[in-house]
C-alpha positions in Angstrom: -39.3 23.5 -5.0 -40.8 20.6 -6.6 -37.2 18.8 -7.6 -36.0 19.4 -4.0 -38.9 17.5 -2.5 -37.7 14.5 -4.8 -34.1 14.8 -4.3 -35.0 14.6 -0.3 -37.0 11.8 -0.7 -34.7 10.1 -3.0 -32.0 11.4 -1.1 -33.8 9.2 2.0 -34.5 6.1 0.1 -30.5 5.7 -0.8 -29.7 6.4 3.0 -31.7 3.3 3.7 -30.4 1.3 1.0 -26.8 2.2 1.9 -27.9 1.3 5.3 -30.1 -1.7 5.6 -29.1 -3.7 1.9 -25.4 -2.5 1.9 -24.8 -2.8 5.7 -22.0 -0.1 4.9 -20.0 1.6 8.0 -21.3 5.2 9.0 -18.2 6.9 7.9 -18.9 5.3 4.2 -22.3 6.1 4.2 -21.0 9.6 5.3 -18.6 9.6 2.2 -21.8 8.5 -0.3 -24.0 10.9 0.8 -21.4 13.6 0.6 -20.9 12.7 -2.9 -24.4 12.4 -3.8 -25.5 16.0 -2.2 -22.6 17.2 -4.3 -24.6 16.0 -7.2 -27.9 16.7 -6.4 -26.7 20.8 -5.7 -25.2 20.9 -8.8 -28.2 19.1 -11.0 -30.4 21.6 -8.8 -28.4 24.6 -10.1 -29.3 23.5 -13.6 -33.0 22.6 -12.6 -32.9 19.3 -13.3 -33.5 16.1 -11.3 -31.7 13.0 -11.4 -33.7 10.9 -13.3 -33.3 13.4 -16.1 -29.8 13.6 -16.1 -27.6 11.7 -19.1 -24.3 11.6 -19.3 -23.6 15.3 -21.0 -24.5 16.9 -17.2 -22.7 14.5 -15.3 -19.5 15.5 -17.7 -20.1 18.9 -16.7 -20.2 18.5 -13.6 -16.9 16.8 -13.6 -15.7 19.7 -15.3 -17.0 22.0 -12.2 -15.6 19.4 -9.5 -12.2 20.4 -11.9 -12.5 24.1 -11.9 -13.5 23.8 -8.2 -9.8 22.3 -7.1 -11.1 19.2 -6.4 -8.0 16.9 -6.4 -8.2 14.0 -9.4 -8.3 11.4 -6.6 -11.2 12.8 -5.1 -13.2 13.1 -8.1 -12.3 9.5 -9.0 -13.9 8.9 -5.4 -16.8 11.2 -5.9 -17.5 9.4 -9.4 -17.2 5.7 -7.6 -20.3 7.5 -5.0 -22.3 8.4 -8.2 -22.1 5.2 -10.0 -23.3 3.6 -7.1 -25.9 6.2 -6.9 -27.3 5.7 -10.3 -27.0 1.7 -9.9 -29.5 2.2 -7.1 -32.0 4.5 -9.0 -32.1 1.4 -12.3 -32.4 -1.0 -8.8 -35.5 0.8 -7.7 -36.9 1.1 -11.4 -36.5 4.6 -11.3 -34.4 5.0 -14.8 -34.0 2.3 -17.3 -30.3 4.2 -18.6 -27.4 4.0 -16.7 -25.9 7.7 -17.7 -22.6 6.7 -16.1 -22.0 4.0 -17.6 -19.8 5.5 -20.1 -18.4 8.2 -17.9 -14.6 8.1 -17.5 -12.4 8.7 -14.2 -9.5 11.4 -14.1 -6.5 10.4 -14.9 -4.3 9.3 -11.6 -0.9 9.5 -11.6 1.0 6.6 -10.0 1.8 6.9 -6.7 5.6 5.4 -6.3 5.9 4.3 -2.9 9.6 5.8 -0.9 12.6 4.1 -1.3 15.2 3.7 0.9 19.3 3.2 -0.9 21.2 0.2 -0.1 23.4 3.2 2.0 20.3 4.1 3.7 19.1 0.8 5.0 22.7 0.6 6.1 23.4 3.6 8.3 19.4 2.8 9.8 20.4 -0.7 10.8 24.1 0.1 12.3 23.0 2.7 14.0 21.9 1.1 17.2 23.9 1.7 20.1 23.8 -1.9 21.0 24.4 -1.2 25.0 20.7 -0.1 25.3 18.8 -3.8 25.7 16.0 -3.3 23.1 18.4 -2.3 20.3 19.9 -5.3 19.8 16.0 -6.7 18.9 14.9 -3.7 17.0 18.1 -3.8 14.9 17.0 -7.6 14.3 13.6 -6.3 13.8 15.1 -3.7 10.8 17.1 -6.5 9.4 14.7 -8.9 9.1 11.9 -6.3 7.4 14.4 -5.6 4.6 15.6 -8.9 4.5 12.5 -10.7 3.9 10.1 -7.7 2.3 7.3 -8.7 5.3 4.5 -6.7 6.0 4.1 -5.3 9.5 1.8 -7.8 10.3 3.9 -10.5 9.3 6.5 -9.2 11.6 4.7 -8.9 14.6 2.9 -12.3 14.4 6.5 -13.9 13.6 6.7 -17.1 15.6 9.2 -19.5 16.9 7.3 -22.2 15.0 7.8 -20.2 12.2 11.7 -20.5 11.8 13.6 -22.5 9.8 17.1 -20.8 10.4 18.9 -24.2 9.5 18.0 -24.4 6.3 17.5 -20.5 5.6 14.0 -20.1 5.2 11.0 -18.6 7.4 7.1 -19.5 7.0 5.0 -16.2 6.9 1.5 -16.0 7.1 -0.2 -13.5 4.8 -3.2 -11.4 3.7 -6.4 -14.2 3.8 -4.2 -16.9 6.2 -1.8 -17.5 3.3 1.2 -19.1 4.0 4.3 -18.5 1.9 7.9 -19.5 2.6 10.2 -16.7 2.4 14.3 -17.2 2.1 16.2 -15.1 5.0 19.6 -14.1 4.7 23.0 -15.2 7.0 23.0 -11.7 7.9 19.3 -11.3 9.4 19.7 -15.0 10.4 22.9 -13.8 12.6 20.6 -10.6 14.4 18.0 -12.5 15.4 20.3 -14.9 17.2 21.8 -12.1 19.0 18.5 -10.6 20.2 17.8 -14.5 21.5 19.9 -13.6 24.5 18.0 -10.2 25.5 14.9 -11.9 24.8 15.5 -14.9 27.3 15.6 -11.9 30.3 11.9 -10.9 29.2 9.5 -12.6 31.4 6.9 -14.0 28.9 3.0 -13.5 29.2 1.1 -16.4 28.7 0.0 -16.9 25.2 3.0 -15.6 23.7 5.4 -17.9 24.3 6.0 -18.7 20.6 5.9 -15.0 19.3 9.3 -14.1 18.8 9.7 -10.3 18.3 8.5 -9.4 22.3 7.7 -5.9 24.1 8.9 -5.2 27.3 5.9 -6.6 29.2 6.4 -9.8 27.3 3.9 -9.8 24.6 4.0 -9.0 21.0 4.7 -5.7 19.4 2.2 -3.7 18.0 2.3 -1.9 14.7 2.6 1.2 16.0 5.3 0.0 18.2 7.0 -0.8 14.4 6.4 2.8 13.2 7.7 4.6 16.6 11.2 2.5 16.5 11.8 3.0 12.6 10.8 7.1 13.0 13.2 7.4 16.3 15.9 5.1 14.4 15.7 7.1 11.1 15.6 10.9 13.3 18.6 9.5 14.6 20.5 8.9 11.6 19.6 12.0 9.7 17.5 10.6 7.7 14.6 12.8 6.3 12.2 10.6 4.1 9.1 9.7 5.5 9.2 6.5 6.1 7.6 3.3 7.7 7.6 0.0 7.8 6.2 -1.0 4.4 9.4 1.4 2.9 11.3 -1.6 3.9 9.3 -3.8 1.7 9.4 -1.9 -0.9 12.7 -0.9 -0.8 13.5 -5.0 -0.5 11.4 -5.5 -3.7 13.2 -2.6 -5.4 16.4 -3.8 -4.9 15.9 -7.3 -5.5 14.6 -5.8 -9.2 17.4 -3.4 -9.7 19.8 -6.8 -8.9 18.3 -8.9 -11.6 15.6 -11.1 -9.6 12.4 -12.2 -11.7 9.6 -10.5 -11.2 7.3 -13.7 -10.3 10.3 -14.4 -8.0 9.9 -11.2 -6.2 5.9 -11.2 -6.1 6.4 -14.7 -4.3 8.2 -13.7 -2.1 5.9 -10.4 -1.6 3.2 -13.0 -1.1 1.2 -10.7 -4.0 -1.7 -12.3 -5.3 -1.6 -10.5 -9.2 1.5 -9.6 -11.0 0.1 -6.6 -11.4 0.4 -5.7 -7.7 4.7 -6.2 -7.9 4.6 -4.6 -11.4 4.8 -1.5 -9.8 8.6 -1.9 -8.8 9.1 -2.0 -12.8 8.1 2.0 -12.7 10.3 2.8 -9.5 13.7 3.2 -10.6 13.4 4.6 -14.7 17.3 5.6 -14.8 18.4 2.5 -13.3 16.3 0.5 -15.8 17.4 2.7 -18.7 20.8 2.4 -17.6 20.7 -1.5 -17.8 18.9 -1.4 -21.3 21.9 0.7 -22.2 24.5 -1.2 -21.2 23.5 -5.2 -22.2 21.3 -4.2 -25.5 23.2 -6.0 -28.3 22.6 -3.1 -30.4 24.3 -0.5 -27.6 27.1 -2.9 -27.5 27.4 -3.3 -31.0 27.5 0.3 -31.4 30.1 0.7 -28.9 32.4 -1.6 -30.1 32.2 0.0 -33.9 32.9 3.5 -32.2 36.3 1.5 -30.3 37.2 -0.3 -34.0 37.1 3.4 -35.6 39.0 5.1 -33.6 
C-alpha cells in the first residue's frame, strides 16, 4: 500500500514536470504517462518502487512488454517514455543512478518505403483522359512530383516566381525555409505548359496569384487534395500499392540510384540535410544492386571472359 502512495505521488510530480517544464502536447503527455503506468504496474507486481529499480528489472520487464505482443516499435517507444522518466527522478534528486542508461532498444527493422516501376509511373501519368479540365493540371502535377522528388509541401506552395523553365531548373523551398534548386525535365517542363491554358480560365483569389498548381476556387491545393487525385488516378489504372505522394519521391530517388546518380547528387536534390537520410535508397532495390556488382566487377568480368577463352 505504501509503494502505491509513492508511485501516485511520483506519478503526479512527473505529470507536472511533463506539463509545466516540458510544455509537451496533451496527447504526449498522454503517451508518457501511459508508458510510465506501464512501468510502475509491473515494478508493483514485483513490490518494488522505482527508485529501487536497476537495470536487471527494467530488462525484465522488456522481456514481459515481449511476451505480452507488444510490437518492437512500441517497446522502442515505451523505452524512450522510461528514459525520460528516470532522467526526471536524478532531476529531482530522487536517485543518483541512471538504471537505463545502459538499457538497449529492440531491434527495428527498416522500414523501405513503396516504390513505384518506371512502368508504373507511366500508366499513372497517361492515364488522364485529358477532355476533363483538371486532368490536364493533375497529370502536370504527377509529372512534376516524380520529376523533381518534391515533397507535398513543396508542390503545393510552387510559385510562378519559382520557375526557371528556360534554363531547366525550379527553386524549391524546403523543410526550415531552405531553398534548393532542383533541375526539371523537357518532359514535366512540356505538362506544365499545357496546364497554363486551363489555368488562365480559373478566376484567381487574391493572394494567390503567383501559386501555380490552383483548385477550382482559385487558391492552392491542399495536401489532401494531392492524396485524393493520386488514390483516384492509381484506382483507375489498376494499380494496387498504397501509395501517396512521397511514393513519388521516393520512387524519383530510387531510380535516379538504380541509373547511376551520386548519392550526394540525389540527397541535393532531396534537399536532405544528412546522408544518412538518402542512404536509405542504397537498401531499396538489393537485386538491382547485386546485379550491377555482378555485371561491372573486374573480377565477374574476368571470370567471364576465362569461361568464353575455355570453351
Amino acid at each position: 500500500m505504501l509503494i502505491k502512495r509513492q508511485n501516485e505521488s511520483i506519478r503526479a510530480s512527473y505529470y507536472s514536470h511533463l506539463l509545466l517544464e516540458k510544455s509537451l502536447s496533451k496527447n504526449s503527455i498522454a503517451a508518457y504517462m501511459d508508458d510510465l503506468d506501464k512501468l510502475l504496474n509491473y515494478l508493483d507486481s514485483v513490490n518494488k518502487d522505482p527508485e529501487e529499480a536497476v537495470l536487471a528489472d527494467l530488462q525484465q520487464f522488456i522481456v514481459e512488454l515481449h511476451e505480452m505482443g507488444i510490437h518492437a516499435r512500441s517497446q522502442a517507444r515505451i523505452i524512450s517514455g522510461i528514459r525520460s522518466f528516470y532522467r526526471f527522478l536524478i532531476l529531482e534528486n530522487k536517485i543518483q543512478q541512471d538504471p537505463t542508461e545502459l538499457l538497449e532498444s529492440p531491434k527495428i527493422g527498416l522500414k523501405l518505403p513503396e516504390v513505384l516501376s518506371l512502368d508504373e509511373i507511366n500508366r499513372l501519368i497517361s492515364g488522364f483522359d485529358l477532355s476533363v479540365p483538371e486532368n490536364r493540371r493533375n497529370r502536370a502535377i504527377l509529372e512534376t512530383l516524380y520529376s523533381c522528388g518534391l515533397r507535398v509541401s513543396e508542390l503545393t506552395s510552387l510559385r510562378f516566381s519559382d520557375l526557371y523553365l528556360d534554363e531547366g531548373f525550379i527553386k524549391v523551398e524546403g523543410k526550415g525555409k531552405k531553398q534548393r534548386l532542383v533541375p526539371i525535365s523537357p518532359v514535366a517542363i512540356k505538362e506544365i505548359k499545357n496546364y497554363l491554358d486551363d489555368r488562365r480560365a480559373v478566376t484567381v483569389k487574391r493572394g494567390f496569384e503567383d501559386i501555380l498548381f490552383l483548385s477550382k476556387r482559385g487558391t492552392s491545393l491542399s495536401r489532401i487534395m494531392i492524396f485524393h487525385i493520386i488514390k483516384q488516378q492509381a484506382e483507375k489504372v489498376g494499380i494496387k500499392k498504397n501509395i501517396s505522394p512521397h511514393t513519388f519521391r521516393h520512387s524519383f530517388a530510387t531510380h535516379l540510384l538504380e541509373g547511376g546518380a551520386n548519392l550526394r547528387a540525389i540527397q541535393q536534390m532531396l534537399g536532405h540535410e544528412k546522408i544518412a537520410t538518402t542512404e536509405i535508397y542504397t537498401h531499396i532495390d538489393r537485386d538491382f544492386l547485386r546485379s550491377e556488382i555482378l555485371e561491372h566487377h573486374p573480377r565477374n568480368k574476368r571470370n567471364e571472359s576465362s569461361t568464353v577463352e575455355s570453351s
